[in-house]
N, CA, C and O of each residue as an XYZ file, in Angstrom:
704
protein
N      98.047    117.694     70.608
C      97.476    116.360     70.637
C      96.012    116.466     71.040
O      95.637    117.398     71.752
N      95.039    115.372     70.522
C      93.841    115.831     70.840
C      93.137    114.392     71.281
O      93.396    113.294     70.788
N      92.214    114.667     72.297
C      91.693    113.713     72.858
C      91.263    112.734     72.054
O      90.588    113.039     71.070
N      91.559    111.464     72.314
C      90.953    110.385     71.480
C      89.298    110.147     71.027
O      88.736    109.847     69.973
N      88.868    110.441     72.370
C      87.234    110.285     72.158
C      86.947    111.926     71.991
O      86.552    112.232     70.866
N      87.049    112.709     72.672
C      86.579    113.967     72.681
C      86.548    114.985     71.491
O      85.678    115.819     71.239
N      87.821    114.685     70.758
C      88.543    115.312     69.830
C      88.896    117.030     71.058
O      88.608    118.179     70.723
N      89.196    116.842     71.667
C      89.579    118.123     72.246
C      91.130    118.130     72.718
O      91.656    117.099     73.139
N      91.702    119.140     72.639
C      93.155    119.369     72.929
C      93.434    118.517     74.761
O      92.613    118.517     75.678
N      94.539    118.023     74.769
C      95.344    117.032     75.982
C      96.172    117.968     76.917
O      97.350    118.291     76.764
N      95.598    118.219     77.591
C      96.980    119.028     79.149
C      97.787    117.881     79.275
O      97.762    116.680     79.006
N      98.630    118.866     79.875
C      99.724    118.269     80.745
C      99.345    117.997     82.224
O      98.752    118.684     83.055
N      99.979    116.565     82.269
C      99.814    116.344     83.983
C     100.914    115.903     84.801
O     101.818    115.340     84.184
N     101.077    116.052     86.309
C     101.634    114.904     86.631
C     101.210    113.504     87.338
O     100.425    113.650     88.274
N     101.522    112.439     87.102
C     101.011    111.414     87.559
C     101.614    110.337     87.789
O     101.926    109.525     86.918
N     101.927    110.182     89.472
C     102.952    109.474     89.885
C     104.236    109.792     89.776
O     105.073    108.901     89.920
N     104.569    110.915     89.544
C     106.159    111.408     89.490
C     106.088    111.400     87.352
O     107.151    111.564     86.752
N     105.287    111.278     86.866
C     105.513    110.674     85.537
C     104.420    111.909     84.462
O     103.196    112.019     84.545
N     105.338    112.675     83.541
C     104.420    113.564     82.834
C     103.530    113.020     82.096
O     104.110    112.469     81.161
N     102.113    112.849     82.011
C     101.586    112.793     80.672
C     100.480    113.508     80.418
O     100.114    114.417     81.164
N      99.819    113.145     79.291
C      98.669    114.242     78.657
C      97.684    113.436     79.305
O      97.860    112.270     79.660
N      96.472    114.212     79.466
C      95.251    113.929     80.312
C      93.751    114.867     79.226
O      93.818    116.052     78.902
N      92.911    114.202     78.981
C      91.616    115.141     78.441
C      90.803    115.581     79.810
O      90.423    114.861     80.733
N      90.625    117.424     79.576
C      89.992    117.914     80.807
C      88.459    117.532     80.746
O      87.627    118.049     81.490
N      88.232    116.800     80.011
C      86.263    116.946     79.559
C      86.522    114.962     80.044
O      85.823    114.581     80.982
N      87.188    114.220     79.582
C      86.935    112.716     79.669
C      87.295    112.340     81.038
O      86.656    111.608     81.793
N      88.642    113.065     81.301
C      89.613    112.533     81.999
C      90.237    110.819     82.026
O      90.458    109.962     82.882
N      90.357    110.972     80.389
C      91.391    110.045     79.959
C      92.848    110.437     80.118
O      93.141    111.488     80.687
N      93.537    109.823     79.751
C      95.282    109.530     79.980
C      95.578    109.079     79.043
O      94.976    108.096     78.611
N      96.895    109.787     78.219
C      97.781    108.998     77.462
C      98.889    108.923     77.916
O      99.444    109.841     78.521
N      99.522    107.472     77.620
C     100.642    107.320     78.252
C     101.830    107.009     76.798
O     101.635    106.263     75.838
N     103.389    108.120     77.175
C     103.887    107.632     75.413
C     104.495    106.331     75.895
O     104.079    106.052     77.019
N     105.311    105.486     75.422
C     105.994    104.208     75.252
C     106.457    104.154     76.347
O     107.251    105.093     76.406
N     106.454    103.459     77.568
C     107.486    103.150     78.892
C     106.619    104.083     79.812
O     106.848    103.705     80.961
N     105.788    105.058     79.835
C     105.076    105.926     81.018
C     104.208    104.751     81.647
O     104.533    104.468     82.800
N     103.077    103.954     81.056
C     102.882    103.227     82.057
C     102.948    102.560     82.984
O     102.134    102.461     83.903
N     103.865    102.067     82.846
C     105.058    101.094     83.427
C     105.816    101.706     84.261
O     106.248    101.115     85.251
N     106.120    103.050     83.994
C     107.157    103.769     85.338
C     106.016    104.481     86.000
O     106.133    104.554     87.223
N     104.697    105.147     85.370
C     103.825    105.075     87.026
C     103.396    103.966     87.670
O     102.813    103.975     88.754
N     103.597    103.265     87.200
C     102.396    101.209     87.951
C     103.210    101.503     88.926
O     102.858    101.815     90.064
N     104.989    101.366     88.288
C     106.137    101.607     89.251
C     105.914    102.068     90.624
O     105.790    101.454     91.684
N     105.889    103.707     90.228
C     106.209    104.719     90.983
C     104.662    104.654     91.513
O     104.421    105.735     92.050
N     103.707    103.925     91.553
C     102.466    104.145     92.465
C     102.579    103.070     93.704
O     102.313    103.349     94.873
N     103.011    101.826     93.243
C     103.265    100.831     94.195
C     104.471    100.326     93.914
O     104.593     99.789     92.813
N     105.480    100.367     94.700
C     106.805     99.360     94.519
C     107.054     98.343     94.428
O     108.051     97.873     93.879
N     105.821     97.551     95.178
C     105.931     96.019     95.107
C     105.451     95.894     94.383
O     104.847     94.835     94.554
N     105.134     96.440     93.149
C     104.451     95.954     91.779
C     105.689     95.884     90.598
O     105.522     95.268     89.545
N     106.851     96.545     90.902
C     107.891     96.368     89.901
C     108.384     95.459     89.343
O     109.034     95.484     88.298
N     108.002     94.212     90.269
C     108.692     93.160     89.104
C     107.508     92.425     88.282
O     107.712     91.512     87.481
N     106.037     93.048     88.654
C     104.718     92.983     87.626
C     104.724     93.674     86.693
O     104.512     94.884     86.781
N     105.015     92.954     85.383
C     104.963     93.420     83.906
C     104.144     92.888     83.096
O     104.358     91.741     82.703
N     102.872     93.704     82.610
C     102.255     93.427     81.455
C     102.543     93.342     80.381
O     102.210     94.376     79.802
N     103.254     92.281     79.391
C     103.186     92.895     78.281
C     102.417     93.062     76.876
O     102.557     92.323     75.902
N     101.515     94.268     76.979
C     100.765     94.186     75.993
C     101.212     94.265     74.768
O     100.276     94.843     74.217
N     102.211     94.031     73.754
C     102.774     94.102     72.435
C     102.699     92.240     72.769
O     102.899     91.727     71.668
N     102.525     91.285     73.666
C     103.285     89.967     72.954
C     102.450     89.000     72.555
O     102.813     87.835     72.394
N     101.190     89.450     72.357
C      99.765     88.947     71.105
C      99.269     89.787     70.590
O      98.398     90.460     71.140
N      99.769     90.032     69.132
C      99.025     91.170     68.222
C      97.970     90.528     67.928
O      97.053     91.350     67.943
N      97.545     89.413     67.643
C      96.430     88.892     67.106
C      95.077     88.580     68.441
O      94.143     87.781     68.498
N      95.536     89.558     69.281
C      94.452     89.670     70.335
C      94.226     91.302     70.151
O      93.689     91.860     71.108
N      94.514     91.957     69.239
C      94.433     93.528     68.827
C      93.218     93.746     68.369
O      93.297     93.086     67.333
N      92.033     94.230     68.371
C      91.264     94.636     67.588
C      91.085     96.229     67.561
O      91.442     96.869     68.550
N      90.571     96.843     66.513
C      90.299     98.138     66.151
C      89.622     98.672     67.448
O      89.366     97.923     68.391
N      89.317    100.139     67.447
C      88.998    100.425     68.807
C      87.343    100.621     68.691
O      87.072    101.596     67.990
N      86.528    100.135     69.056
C      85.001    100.318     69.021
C      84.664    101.729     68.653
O      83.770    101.919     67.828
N      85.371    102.841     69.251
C      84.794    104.027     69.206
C      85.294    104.440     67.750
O      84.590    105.024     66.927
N      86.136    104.190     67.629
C      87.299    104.668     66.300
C      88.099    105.792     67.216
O      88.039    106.951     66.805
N      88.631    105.605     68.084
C      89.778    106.076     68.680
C      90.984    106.809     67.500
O      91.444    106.123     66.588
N      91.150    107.427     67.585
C      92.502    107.757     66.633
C      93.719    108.104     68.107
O      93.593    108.593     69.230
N      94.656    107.631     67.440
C      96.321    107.951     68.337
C      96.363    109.876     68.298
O      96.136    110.685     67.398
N      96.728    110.003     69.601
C      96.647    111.334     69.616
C      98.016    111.869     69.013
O      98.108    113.095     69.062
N      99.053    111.230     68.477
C     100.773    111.320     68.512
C     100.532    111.252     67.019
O     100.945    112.236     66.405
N     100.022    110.418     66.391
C      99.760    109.481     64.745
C      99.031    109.677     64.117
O      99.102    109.897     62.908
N      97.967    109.637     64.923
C      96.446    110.159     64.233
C      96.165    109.085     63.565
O      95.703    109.464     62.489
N      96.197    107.548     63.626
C      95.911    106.380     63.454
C      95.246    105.802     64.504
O      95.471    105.891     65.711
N      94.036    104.939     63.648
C      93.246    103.675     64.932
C      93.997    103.488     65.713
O      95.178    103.290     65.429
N      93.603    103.492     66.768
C      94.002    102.841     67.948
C      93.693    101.391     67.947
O      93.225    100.891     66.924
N      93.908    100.682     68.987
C      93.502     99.123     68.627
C      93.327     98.953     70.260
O      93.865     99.692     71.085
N      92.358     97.691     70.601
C      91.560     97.564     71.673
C      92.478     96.118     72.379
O      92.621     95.136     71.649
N      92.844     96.104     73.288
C      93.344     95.096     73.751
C      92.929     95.142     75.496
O      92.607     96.069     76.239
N      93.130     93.542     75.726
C      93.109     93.434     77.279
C      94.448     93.582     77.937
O      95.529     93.213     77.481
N      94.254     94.071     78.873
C      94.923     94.437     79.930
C      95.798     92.976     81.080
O      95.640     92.867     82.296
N      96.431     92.308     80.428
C      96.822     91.191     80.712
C      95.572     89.584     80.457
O      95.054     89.217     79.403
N      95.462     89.076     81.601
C      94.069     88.497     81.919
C      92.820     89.083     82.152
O      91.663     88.670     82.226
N      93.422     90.237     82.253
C      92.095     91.463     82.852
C      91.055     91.289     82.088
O      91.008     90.628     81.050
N      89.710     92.237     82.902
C      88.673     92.525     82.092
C      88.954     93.939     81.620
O      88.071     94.638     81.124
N      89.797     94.210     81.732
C      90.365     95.985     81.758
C      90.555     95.977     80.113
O      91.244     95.071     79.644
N      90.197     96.575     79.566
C      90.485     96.949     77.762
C      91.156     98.669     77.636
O      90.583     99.627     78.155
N      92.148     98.753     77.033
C      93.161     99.821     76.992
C      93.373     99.557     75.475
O      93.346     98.494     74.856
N      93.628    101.036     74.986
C      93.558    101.493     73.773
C      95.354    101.608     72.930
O      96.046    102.613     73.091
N      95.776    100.531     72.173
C      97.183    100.688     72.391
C      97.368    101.342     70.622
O      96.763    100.766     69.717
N      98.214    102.507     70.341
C      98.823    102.377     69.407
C     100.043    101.957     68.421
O     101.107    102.572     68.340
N      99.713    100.862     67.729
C     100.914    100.053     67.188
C     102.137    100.617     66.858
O     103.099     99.867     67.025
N     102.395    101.855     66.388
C     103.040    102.977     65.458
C     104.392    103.374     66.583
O     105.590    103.091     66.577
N     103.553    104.124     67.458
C     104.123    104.633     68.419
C     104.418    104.164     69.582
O     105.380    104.501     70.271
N     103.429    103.208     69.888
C     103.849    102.328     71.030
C     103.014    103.023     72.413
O     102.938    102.472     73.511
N     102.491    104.204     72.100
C     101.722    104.908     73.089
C     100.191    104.259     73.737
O      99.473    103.534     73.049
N      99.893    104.602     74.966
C      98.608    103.799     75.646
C      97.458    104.705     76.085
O      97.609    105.659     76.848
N      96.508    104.398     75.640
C      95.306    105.501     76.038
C      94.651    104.942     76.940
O      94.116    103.881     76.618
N      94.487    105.358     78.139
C      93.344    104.877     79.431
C      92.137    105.675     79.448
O      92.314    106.834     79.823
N      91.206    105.419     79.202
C      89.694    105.713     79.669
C      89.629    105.932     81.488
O      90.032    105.218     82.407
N      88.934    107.245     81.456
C      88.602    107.443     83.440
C      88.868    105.831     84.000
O      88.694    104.787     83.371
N      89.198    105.957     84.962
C      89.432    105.259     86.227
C      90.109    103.918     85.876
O      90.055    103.010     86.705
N      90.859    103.700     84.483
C      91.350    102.728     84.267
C      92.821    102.129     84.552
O      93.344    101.026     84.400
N      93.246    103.414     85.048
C      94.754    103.480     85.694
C      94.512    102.798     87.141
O      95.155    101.816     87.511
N      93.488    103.446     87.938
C      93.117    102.834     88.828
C      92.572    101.517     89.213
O      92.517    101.026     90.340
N      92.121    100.959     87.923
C      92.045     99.628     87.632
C      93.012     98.563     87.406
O      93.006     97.491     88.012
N      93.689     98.843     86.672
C      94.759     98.787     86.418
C      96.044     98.100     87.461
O      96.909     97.234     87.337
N      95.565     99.092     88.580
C      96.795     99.113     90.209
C      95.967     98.126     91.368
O      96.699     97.548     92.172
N      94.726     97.945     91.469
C      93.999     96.999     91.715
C      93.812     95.721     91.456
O      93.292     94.943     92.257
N      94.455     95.239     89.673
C      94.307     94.461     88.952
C      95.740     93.488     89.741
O      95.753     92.371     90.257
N      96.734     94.427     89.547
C      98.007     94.160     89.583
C      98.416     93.615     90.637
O      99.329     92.789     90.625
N      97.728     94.043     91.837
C      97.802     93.800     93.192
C      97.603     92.373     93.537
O      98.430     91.562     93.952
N      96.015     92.188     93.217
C      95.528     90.760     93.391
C      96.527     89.658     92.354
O      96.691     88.480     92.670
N      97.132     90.267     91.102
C      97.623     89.481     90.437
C      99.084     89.475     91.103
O      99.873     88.749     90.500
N      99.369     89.840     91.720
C     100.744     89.817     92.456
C     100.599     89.348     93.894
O     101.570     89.201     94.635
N      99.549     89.158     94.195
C      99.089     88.568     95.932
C      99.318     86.801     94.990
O     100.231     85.994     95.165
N      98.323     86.709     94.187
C      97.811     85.080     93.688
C      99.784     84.565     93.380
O     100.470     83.661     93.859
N     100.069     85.611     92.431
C     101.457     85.001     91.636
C     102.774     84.863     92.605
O     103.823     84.544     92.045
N     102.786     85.046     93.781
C     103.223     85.280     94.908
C     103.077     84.170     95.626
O     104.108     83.516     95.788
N     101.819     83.652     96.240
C     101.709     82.593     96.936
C     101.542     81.521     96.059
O     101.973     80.446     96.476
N     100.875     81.536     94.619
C     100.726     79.988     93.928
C     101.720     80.121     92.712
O     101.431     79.483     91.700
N     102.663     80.753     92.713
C     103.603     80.496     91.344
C     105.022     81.392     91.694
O     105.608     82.227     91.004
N     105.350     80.814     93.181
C     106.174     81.471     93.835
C     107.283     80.923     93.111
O     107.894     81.638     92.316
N     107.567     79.872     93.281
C     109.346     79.560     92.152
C     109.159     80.019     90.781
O     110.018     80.660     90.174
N     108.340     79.776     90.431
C     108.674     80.148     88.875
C     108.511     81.787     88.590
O     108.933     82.348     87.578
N     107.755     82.487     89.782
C     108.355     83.877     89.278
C     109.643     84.229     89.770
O     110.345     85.052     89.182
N     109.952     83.719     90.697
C     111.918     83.994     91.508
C     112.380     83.788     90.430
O     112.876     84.699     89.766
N     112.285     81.880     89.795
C     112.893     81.947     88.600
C     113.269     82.476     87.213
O     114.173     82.374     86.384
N     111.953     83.172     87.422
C     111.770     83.641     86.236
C     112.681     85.666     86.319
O     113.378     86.214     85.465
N     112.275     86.128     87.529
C     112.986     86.852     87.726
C     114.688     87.221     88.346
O     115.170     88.300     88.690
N     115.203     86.049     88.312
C     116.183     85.822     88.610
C     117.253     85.740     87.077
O     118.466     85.913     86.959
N     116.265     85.428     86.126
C     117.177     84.899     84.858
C     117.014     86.083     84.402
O     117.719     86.387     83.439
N     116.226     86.917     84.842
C     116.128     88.442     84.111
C     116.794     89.522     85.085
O     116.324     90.660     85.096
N     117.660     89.257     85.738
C     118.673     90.027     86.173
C     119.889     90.007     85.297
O     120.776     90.860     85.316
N     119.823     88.532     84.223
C     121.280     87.941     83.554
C     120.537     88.858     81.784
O     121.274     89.342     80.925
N     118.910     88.838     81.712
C     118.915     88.517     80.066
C     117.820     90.200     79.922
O     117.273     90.639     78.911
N     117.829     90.667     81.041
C     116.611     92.425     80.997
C     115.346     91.379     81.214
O     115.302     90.228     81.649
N     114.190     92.422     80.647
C     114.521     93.517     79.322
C     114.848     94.969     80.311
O     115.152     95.989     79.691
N     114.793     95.014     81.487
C     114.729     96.307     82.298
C     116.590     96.137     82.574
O     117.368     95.240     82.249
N     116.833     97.669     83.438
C     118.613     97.472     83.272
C     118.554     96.299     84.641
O     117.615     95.869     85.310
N     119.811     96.083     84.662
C     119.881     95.378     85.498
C     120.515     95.626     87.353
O     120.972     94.963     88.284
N     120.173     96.903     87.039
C     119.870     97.266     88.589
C     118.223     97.292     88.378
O     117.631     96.633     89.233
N     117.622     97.752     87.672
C     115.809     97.478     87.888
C     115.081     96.187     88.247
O     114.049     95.868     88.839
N     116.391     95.416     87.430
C     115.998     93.441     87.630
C     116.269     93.100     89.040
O     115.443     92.675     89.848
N     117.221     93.279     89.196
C     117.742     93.077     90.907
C     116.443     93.213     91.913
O     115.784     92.344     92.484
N     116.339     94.673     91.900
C     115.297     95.391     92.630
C     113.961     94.668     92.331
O     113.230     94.546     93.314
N     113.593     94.263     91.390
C     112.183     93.292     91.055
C     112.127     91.990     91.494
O     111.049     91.420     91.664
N     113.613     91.260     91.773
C     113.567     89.891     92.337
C     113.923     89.920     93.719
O     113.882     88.894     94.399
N     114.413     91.488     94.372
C     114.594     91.298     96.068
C     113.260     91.782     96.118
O     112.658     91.069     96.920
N     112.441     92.726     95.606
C     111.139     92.526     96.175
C     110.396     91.480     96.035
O     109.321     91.494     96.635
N     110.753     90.267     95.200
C     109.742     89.238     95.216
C     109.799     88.175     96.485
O     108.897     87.516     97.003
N     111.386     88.278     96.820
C     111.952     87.743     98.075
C     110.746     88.347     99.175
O     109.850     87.581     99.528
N     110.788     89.700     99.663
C     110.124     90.963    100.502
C     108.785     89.758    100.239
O     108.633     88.741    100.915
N     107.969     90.172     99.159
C     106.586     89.520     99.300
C     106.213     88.454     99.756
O     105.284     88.301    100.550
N     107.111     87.371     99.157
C     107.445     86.193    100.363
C     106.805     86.228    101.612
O     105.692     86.011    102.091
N     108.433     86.740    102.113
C     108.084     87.428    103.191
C     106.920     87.674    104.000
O     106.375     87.171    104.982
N     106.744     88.650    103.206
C     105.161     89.239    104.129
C     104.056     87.950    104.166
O     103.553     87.381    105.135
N     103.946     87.804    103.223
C     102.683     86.556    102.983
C     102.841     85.537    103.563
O     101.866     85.016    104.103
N     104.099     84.941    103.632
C     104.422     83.631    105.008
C     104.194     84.025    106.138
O     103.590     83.217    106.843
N     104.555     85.352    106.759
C     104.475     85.619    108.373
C     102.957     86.172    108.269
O     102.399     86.280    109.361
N     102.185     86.547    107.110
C     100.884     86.479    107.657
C      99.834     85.166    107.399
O      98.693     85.117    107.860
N     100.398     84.227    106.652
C      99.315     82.897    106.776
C      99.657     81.907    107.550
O      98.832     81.091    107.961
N     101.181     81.860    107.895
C     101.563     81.146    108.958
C     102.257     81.623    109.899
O     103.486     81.557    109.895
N     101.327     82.361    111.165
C     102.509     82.897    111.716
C     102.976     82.909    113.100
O     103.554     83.787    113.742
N     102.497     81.439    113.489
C     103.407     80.683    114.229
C     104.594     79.973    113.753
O     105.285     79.358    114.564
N     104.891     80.002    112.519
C     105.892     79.264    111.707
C     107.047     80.549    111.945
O     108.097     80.699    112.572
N     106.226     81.310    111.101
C     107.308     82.766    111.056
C     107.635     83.109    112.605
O     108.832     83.366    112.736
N     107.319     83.142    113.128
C     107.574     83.121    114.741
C     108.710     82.439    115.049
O     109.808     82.926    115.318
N     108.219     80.602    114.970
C     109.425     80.103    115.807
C     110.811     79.974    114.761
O     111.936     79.586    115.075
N     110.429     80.336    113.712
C     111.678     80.762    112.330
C     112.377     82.106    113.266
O     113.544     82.013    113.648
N     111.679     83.137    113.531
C     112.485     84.614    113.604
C     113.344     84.280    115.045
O     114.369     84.935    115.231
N     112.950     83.304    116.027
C     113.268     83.264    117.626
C     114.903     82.066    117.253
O     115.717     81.803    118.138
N     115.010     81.562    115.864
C     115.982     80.764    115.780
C     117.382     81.384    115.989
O     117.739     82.518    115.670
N     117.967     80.596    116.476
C     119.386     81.393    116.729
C     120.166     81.476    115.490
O     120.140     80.635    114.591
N     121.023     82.803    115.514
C     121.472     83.353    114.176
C     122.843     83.067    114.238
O     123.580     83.373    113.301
């Protein structure tokens, strides 16, 4: 496989518990179908029930500025945002594989954070809800769903006993 921008051959890495190819000259990342998603995982836990999904507006796809080719296909890559982000990631349609440019993984886990602090305190029922009906309908198994809606419970959590936490106080001193 060969680097998208570089045209130079892809090592092997590990990253986050998760194999993928890396360019030694760019230090880009390709990720094949499902690797992104199990390092976001495996880098922060409370990010598991945060899912991007970049396949669910093709008509926000454009060709890749550089002319990227898929390192798997050897087809354009196509330029998309990274949720709401300003983050742009290189996706191939074919294969389903994701190319990150330097420090965009790291962007990426930064992005996710603040978007999981905001979606947490201002769209707290409707993500329970929303992750609650996806313990019954996926798309993850449904021990992964579970685990994504007791951590949304957990975040709760944390974020009430730190903006109110004389509340959380005389809540924890209540008799059980």
């Amino acid at each position: 496989m060969l680097c998208p921008l570089c045209k130079i051959g892809l090592k092997e890495a590990i990253l986050c518990n998760i194999g993928v190819n890396y360019c030694p000259k760019c230090l880009g990342i390709w990720f094949e179908e499902e690797e992104l998603r199990w390092a976001k995982d495996e880098k922060d836990k409370n990010l598991n029930w945060l899912d991007i999904d970049l396949w669910k507006d093709k008509s926000k796809f454009r060709i890749s500025k550089n002319q990227k080719l898929c390192p798997v296909c050897n087809l354009p890559l196509y330029e998309v945002n990274y949720g709401d982000s300003e983050i742009k990631v290189d996706l191939c349609n074919l294969c389903q594989g994701i190319w990150l440019d330097r420090g965009e993984f790291k962007k990426i886990i930064e992005y996710l954070k603040e978007k999981a602090n905001y979606e947490v305190l201002n769209n707290y029922l409707k993500n329970l809800l929303k992750e609650a009906s996806e313990v019954f309908t996926g798309p993850e198994s449904f021990r992964e769903e579970v685990l994504d809606f007791l951590i949304i419970l957990k975040l709760l959590n944390y974020k009430f006993a730190t903006q109110h936490p004389v509340i959380a106080r005389i809540i924890s001193q209540l008799p059980k």
